[in-house]
N, C-alpha and C positions, 0 to 999 in steps of 0.2 A: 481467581482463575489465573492462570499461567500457559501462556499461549507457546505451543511448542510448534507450530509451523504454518508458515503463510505462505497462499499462494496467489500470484496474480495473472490477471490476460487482462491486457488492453486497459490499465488500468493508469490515469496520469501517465508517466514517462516510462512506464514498462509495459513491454510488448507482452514479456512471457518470463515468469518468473517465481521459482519455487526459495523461500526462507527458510533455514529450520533455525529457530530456537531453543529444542532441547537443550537442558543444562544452562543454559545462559542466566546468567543472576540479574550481572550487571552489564550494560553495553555503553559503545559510545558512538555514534554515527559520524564519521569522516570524513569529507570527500571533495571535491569541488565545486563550486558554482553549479546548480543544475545539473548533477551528478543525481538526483531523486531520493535525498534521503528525507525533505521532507514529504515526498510522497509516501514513505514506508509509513510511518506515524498517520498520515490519512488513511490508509492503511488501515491500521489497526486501529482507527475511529469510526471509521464506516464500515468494519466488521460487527464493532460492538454497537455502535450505535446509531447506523445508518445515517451517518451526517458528515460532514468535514468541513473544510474551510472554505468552501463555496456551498453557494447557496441551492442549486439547484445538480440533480443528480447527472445530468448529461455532461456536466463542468468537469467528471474524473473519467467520464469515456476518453481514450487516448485520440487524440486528432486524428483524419482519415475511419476509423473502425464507428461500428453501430453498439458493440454493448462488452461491458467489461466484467469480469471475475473478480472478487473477492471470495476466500476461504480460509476461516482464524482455524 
C-alpha cells in the first residue's frame, strides 16, 4: 500500500489538516521542536493500525476537542 493523502481533525497537534502524498517515494520530516511531525507518523499508524504511541485512544484526541479524524 502506498498512501497518497492524509487527512486530520483534531488529531495530536493538528486542528485541521489535509496531506497529499501522491508521487512521494521518499521524504524527510523537518521542523522544530513540537512542530507535529511526530504526530504525522502517529498518523499513519493509527490509520493502519489503530494504535500509536500511547496507550490509550483519548491520548491523540487534540486538548480542549471530544473526537478526532484520521483518513489514509
Amino acid at each position: 500500500m502506498q498512501p497518497v493523502r492524509m487527512t486530520l481533525e483534531n488529531f495530536l497537534s493538528y486542528g485541521k489538516a489535509e496531506v497529499d502524498l501522491d508521487g512521494i517515494q521518499v521524504a524527510a520530516l523537518i521542523g522544530d521542536n513540537g512542530a507535529g511531525k511526530s504526530s504525522l507518523l502517529d498518523t499513519l499508524l493509527w490509520a493502519i493500525y489503530g494504535q500509536g504511541r500511547a496507550p490509550e485512544a483519548d491520548n491523540f484526541v487534540r486538548q480542549g476537542e471530544e473526537q478526532a479524524l484520521v483518513e489514509l
